[in-house]
Every structure is written in C-alpha cells, then in structure tokens.
C-alpha positions in Angstrom: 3.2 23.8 -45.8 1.0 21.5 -47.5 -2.1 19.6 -45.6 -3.3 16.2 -47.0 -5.4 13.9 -44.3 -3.4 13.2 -41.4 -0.5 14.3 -43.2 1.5 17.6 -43.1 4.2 18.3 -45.0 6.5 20.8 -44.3 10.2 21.8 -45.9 12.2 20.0 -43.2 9.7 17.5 -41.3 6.9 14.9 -41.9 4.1 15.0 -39.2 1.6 12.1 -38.8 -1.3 12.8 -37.2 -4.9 11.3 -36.0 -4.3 7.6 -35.1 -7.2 8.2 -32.7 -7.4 5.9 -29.5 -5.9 2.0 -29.0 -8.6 -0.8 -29.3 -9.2 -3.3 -26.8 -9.8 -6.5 -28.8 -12.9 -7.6 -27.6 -13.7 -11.0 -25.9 -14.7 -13.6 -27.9 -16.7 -17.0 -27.4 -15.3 -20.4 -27.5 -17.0 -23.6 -27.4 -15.1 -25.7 -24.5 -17.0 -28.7 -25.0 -17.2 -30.4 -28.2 -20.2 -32.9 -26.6 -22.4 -29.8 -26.2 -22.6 -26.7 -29.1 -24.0 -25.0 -26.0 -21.2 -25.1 -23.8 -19.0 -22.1 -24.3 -16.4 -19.5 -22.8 -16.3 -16.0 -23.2 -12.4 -15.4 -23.3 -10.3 -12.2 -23.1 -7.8 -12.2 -26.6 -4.1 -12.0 -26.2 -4.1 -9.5 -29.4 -6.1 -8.5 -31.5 -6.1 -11.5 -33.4 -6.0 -13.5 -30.3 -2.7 -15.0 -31.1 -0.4 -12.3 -30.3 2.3 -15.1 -28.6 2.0 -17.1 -31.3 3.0 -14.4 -34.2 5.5 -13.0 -31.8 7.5 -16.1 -31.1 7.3 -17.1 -35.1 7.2 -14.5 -36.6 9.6 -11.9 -34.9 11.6 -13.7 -31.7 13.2 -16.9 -33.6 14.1 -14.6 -36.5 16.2 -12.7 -34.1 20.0 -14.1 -32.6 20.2 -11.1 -30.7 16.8 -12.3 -29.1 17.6 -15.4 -28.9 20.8 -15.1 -27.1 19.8 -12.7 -25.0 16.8 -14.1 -23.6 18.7 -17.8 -23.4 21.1 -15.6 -21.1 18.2 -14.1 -19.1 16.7 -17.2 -18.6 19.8 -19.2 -17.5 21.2 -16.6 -15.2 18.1 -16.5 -13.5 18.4 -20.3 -13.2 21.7 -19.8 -11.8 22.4 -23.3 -10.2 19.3 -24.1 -9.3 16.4 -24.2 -6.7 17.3 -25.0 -3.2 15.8 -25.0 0.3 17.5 -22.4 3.3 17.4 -21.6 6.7 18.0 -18.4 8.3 19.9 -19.4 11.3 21.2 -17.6 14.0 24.7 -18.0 15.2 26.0 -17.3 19.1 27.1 -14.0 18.1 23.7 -13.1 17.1 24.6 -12.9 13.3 21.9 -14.4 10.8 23.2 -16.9 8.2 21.8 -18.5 5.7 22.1 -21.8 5.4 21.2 -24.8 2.8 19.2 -27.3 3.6 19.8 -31.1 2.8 16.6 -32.3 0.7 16.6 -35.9 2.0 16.1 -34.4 5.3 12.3 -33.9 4.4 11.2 -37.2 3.1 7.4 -35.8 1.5 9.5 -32.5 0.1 12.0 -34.7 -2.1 9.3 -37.2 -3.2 7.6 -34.0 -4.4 10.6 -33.1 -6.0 11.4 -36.1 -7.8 8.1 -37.0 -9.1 7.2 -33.9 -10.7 10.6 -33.6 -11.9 10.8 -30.1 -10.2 14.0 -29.0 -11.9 12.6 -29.1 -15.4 9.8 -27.3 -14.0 11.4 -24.1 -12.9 13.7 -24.4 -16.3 10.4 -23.7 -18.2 8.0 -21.4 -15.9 11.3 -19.4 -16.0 11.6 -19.5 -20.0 8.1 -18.3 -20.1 8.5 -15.3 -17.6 11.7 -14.3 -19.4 9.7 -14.4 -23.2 6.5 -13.1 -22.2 6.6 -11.8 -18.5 4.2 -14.8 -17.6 4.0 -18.3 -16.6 0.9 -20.6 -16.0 0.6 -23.5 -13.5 -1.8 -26.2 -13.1 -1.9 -27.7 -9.9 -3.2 -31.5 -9.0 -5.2 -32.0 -5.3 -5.0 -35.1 -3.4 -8.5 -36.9 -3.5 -8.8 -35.5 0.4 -8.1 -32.2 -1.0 -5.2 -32.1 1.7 -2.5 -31.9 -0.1 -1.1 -30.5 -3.9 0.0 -34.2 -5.4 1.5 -32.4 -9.0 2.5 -29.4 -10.6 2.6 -28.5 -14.4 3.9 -25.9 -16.2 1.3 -25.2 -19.1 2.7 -23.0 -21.8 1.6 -19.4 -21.4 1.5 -19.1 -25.3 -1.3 -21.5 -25.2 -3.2 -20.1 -22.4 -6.5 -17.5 -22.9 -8.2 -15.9 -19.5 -11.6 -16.3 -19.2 -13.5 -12.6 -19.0 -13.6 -11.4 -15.2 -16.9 -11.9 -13.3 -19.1 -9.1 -12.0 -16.7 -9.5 -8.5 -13.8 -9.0 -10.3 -12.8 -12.5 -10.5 -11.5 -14.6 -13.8 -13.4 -18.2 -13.4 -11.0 -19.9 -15.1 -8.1 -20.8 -18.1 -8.7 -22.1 -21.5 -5.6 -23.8 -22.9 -5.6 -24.6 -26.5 -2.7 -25.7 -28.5 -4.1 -24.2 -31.5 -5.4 -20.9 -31.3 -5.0 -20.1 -34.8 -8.0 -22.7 -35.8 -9.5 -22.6 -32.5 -10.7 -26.0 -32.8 -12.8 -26.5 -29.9 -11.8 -30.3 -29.6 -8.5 -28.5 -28.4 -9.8 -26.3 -25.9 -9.5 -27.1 -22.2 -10.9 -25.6 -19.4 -9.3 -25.0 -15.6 -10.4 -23.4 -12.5 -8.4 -20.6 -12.3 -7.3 -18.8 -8.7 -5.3 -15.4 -8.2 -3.3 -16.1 -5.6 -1.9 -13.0 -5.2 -5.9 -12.3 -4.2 -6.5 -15.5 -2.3 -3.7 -17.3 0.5 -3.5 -21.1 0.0 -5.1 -21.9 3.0 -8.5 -20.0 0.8 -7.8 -21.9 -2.5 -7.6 -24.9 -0.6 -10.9 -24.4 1.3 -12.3 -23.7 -2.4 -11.2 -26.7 -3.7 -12.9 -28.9 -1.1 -16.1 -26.7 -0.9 -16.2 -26.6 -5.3 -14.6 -31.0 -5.8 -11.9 -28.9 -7.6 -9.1 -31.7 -8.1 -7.0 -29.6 -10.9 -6.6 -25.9 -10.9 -4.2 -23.4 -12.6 -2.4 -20.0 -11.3 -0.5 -17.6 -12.9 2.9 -15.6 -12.1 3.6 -12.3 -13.4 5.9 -9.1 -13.6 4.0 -6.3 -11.8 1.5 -5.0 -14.1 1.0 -1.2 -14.6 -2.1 -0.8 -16.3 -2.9 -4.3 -17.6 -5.9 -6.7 -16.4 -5.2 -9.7 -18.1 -2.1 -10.3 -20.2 0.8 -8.2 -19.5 3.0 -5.9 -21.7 6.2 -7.4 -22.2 8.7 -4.7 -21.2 11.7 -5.9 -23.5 8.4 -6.3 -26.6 9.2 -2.4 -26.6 11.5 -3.0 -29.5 9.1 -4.6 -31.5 6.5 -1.6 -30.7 9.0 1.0 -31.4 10.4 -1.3 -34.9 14.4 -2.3 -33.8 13.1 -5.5 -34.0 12.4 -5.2 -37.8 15.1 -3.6 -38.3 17.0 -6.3 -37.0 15.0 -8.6 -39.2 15.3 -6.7 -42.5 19.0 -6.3 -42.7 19.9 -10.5 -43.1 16.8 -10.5 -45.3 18.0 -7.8 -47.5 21.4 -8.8 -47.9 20.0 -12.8 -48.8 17.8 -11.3 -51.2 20.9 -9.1 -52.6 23.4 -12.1 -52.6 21.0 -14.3 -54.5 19.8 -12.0 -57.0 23.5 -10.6 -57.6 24.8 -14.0 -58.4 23.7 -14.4 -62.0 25.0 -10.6 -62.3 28.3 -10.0 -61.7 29.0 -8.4 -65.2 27.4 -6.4 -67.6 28.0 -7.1 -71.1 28.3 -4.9 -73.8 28.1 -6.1 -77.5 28.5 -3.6 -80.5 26.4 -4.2 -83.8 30.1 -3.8 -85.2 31.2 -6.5 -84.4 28.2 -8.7 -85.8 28.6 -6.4 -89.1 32.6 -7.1 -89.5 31.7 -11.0 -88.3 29.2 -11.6 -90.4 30.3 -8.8 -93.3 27.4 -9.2 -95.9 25.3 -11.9 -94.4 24.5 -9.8 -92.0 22.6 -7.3 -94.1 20.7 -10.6 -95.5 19.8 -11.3 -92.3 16.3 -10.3 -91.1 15.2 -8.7 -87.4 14.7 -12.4 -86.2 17.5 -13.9 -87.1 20.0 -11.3 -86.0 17.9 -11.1 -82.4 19.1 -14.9 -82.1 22.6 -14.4 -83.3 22.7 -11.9 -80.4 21.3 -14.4 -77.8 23.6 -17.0 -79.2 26.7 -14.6 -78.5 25.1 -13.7 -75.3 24.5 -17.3 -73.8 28.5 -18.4 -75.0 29.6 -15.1 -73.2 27.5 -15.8 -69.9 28.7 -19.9 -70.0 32.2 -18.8 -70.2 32.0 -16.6 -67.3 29.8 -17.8 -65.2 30.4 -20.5 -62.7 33.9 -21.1 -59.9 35.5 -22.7 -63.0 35.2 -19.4 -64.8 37.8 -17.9 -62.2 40.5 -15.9 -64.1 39.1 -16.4 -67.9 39.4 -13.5 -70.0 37.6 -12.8 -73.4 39.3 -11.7 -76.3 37.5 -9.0 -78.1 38.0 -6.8 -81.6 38.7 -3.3 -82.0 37.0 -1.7 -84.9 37.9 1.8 -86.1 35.1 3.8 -87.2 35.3 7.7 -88.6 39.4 7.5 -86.8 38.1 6.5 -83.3 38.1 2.7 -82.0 35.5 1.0 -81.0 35.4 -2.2 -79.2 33.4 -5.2 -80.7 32.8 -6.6 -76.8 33.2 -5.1 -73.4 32.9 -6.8 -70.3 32.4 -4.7 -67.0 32.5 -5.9 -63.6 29.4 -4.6 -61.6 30.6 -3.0 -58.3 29.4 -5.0 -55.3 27.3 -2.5 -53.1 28.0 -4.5 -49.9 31.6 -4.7 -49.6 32.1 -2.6 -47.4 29.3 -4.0 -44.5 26.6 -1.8 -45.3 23.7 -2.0 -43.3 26.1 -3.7 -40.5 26.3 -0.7 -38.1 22.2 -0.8 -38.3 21.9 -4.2 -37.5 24.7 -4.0 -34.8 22.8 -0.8 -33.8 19.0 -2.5 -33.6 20.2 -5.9 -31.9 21.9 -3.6 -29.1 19.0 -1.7 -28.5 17.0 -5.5 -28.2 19.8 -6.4 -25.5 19.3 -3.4 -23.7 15.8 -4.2 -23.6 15.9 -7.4 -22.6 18.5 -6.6 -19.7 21.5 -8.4 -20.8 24.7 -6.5 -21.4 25.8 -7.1 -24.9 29.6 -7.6 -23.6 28.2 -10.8 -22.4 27.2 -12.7 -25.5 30.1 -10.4 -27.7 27.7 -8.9 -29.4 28.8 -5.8 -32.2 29.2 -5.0 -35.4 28.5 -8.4 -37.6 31.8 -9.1 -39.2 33.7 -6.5 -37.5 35.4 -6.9 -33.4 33.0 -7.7 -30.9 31.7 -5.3 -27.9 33.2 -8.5 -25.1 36.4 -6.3 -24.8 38.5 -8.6 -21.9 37.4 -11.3 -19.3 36.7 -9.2 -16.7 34.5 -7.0 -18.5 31.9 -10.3 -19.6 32.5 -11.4 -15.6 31.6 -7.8 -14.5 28.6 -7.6 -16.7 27.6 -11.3 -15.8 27.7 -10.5 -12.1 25.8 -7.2 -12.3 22.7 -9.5 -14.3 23.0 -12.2 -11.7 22.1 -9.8 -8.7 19.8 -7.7 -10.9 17.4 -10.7 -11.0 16.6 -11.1 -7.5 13.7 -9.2 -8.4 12.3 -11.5 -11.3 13.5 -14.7 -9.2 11.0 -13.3 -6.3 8.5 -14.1 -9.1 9.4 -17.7 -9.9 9.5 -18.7 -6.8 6.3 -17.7 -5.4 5.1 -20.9 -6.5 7.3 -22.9 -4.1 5.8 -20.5 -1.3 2.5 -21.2 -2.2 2.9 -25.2 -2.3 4.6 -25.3 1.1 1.8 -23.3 2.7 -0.9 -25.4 0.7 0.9 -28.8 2.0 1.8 -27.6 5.2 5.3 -27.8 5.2 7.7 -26.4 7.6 7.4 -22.7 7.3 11.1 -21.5 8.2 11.9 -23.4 4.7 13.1 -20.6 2.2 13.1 -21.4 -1.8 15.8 -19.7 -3.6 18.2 -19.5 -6.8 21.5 -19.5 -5.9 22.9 -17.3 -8.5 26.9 -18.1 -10.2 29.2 -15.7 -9.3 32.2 -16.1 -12.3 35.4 -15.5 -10.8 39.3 -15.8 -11.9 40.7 -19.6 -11.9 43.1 -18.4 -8.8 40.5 -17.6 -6.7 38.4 -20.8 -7.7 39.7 -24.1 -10.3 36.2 -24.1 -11.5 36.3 -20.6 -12.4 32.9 -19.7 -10.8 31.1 -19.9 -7.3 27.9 -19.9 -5.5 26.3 -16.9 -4.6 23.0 -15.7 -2.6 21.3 -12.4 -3.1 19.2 -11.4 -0.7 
C-alpha cells in the first residue's frame, strides 16, 4: 500500500483520512444603526459564510424538480384545508367529539383573522418550516400592551440570531434582506423571546415592563444538538451529495446536446482526391494554398450537411484505385450518439428518489422515476394511499405551526377551550365522495 498525506491507497480501496474537527463559524459584528458607527450586533452566522439559506435556496433547491415538487407537496399537505378553530365536546354518552367552530361567533378572533390576512400567513410560516425547519414571527402590541394587534411572517432566510447572553438568552433578531453585502442600512433589529422558555402571560409582562411594541419568535423542529439554527433533516442529501448528483446529470446532458450539435459527422477527405481534382496544379500549389483548398472543401461539406434542411442529403464521393486497392476521395461518418440510450437517467432517477425520501414525500405521489421512461405512480390507489399516509404523518410538524395560534390566544386572552388545527384532505374514490376527497382530523 502506498501512503501520501491523508491519502492511502490500496489495490482495491481509497481511504481519506484527517479532516480534523467541524468549525463553528464564529459570530460576527454588524452595525444596526446606520445613524451611529457605534451601534452594533454581535450575530451568530447561518454558515460559514453567513448566507447558508441564501446559497442553498439558489444555488441547490431551485435547481432541483425533485425538490421542488416535493417540498410544494410537503408544504401543501400540511396545509391541508386550512386553519380552523375546535371544540372538544362531550356528548350524553360520554363520547368526546370534536367539533368546528363558526369564526363569526368570536367577533375580536375574525377581526384578527381578516386583518392580518391569517390564511396567507400560515401558507408562508409553513413554506419556511418545510425548506428550512424554521419560521420567524414578529408580533405587534397594542399601545396598552394588552393585547397582540398583528402578526408577520418575516422570512427565516433573512433572519440572523443575536449571540446568546451570559443567562442563556438571545436579545434579539436582525433581519436583513441582503446578507450577502450586509449593508447595514438594511439591517433591522427586534426583541426576540423564546417562547418555548417564557409563557405569554411572561412576554407580555416583558413588553410592558421593557415599552416593547414589536417583538419576534421563532418556531422550530426539535433540535438535537443545535443552539441557534437548525439542521435541516431532508439538507442530508446535499451533505451526503444526491443533491449534486441530481444537479449534474441535466447539466451534463445540456452541455453534451449543445456541444454535439455542430458534430454529428466526422469527415474524412483524402489528399487523392485533391491530387486527381486538381491533377498538376496541385503540385504548383504551395502549403498555404492547398491548407485553403482544404478549408474551402471543408466549409461546402459542413453547409451541405448541416442544418434541418440538410435531412436526407447525400454526398457523392470518388473512388480512386491506388497500388490495386480503392480508396475513397471522401467519407462521411455519422458520430454515434452516446445518450441514446438514457444514460445517466437511472442516476438521476436514483438521486431525486433519495431527495423524496428525505424530504418525506413518497415519490408515487408526484410520479416520479426514471426521466423519460414509466413513472413510479403505478395506479390511483397507490398515489391515494401514499397521500393519506403523508397527511397523518404531519401531525407532528403541524403541532409546530400552530403553536403560534396557542400563543396569541393565551397572550389576548381568548377563550381557552378554542383548539387551532389543520384539517388534513383525506382523497377518496368518486363513489364514496363527488368531490373525490374529504375532511379529515388527526389527533
């Protein structure tokens, strides 16, 4: 076996050694007033470059269908139909139900609802939990601090943490909508409160002890091992590279297409032909001047064959006999295209699956398989079954996106008995249900 730094090869493997430990990128200082040089933040980076979102969603995510589709899936079967508000009822028998609740029935709950728009509101927090396990909310106070008067989703791409204090607290959020400059006209600074940490009833005390009017909170996927910005699970196949190889395969086969246009025949040309041609000119003729009889022949040759119009033309060439063997003048040969036969497709099929599975969405769903070849969707019933089994395997992640509605209603004291939930769509067969699909709760 051979031994070269961090590299030993052997007859039948290759191992690579001594990548030492991961870096934390270190927090960096940003300047959150652009009135005072002397007003800055010290901010934890998402990455080391600090724009970790950014290149993700760019540079990997909207390069990817499989991606795409499946995390437009995620995020609209967590959606299902919608938020609504419940009651757990009990009937005479003693059975609990569940039962929705009309929202015109609480006159300061539907004002809420209409004037923050509170539909388009869960559309996005839930767009950014399903891309990046993480969604940021800023939160308005009435001028009596009683009550929370608005509700905005700020773009977790855009948000940094402030570094935690000596008590374990983050002070607050920095949103900037241009990280990659870091222009610090851009940079905006919020109070920030955990409330998985604090109850409302404690923020709100805050607020009216601090004049905070305008606040953000975060939701989050359970964290393992992180302190700030989480992990993204389904990112796995950008750590362990299906995601590039996703990538590459489109890329390669552009790059192939385009550069095999202008070759799709090799031409050969035999000084014979110019000798016989030309018969004793050509012996008059000097290096230069043959060199641009050739490239005249070869540009008459390439016109006649090249282009749609060139379908079905033929070139008529001499045979020459030399020493009682033929040889032809010109001979045009087709150059064998490599892709033909889908190569590469069952590696891309291969790599988008693995991003599905990843992400959590059964590939049946969105018929993905081999590019060009029959599709993994199989019958109805298979996409219904699959569709069903991701519906009530996202109780779990709606439990996350709705936390926010149990925060509001304790900070604005609304009725407690109120439950916020995603109804999820249950798909069904058109005799069961003309609409082909039905409400369902999992609890």
């Amino acid at each position: 076996m051979k031994h070269y730094k961090n590299i030993h090869l052997g007859e039948t493997s290759i191992a690579l050694t001594g990548f030492g430990k991961s870096v934390t990128p270190e927090p960096i200082k940003v300047q959150i007033d652009p009135s005072n040089e002397e007003s800055t933040a010290e901010i934890v980076q998402w990455g080391s470059d600090n724009l970790y979102p950014q290149n993700f969603y760019n540079k990997k995510f909207l390069r990817n269908g499989a991606a795409v589709g499946g995390i437009n899936t995620l995020a609209s079967t967590t959606y299902g139909n919608g938020f609504s508000l419940y009651k757990k009822i009990k009937s005479e028998a003693g059975k609990v139900e569940l039962v929705e609740e009309l929202l015109e029935d609480y006159p300061d709950i539907a004002d809420f609802v209409e004037n923050n728009n509170l539909d388009k509101y869960w559309i996005a927090k839930i767009a950014d939990l399903s891309l990046f396990q993480i969604a940021f909310t800023e939160w308005v106070v009435s001028a009596n601090g009683e009550k929370l008067t608005k509700v905005v989703r700020q773009q977790a791409a855009h948000c940094r943490f402030e570094i935690m204090n000596a008590a374990g607290d983050i002070p607050r959020v920095i949103i900037n909508t241009d990280w990659a400059t870091a222009n610090p006209k851009y940079n905006i600074p919020i109070a920030y409160f955990d409330k998985d940490r604090l109850t409302a009833q404690d923020i709100k005390s805050l607020c009216k002890e601090k004049g905070i009017y305008n606040f953000c909170t975060k939701s989050n996927y359970a964290y393992t091992d992180e302190n700030y910005y989480p992990k993204t699970h389904w990112h796995a196949v950008d750590r362990n590279g299906w995601m590039d190889v996703a990538n590459s395969v489109p890329e390669f086969k552009q790059a192939f297409f385009e550069n095999q246009v202008n070759m799709k025949f090799i031409v050969y040309v035999s000084d014979y032909y110019f000798e016989n041609f030309y018969k004793e000119e050509w012996d008059d003729f000097d290096a230069n001047k043959r060199q641009e009889m050739r490239e005249q022949l070869s540009a008459a040759i390439d016109g006649h064959l090249s282009g749609n119009k060139a379908a079905g033309r033929s070139i008529i060439s001499p045979i020459f006999e030399e020493g009682g063997k033929f040889v032809k003048g010109i001979e045009v040969t087709p150059i064998d295209d490599k892709l033909k036969d889908g190569a590469y497709n069952v590696d891309a099929s291969a790599a988008n699956s693995e991003i599905l599975f990843a992400i959590g969405v059964n590939p049946a769903i969105i018929g993905a398989g081999t590019p060009g070849g029959s599709n993994l969707g199989g019958s109805g019933s298979n996409i219904r079954e699959a569709y069903t089994v991701l519906s009530a395997s996202l109780v779990p992640k709606r439990v996350y996106v709705s936390d926010d509605w149990n925060f509001l209603r304790s900070f604005n004291g609304w009725d407690r008995s109120l439950i916020g939930m995603f109804s999820g769509v249950n798909l069904t067969t058109l005799d069961k249900n003309p609409s082909g699909q039905e409400n369902i709760i999992h609890q």
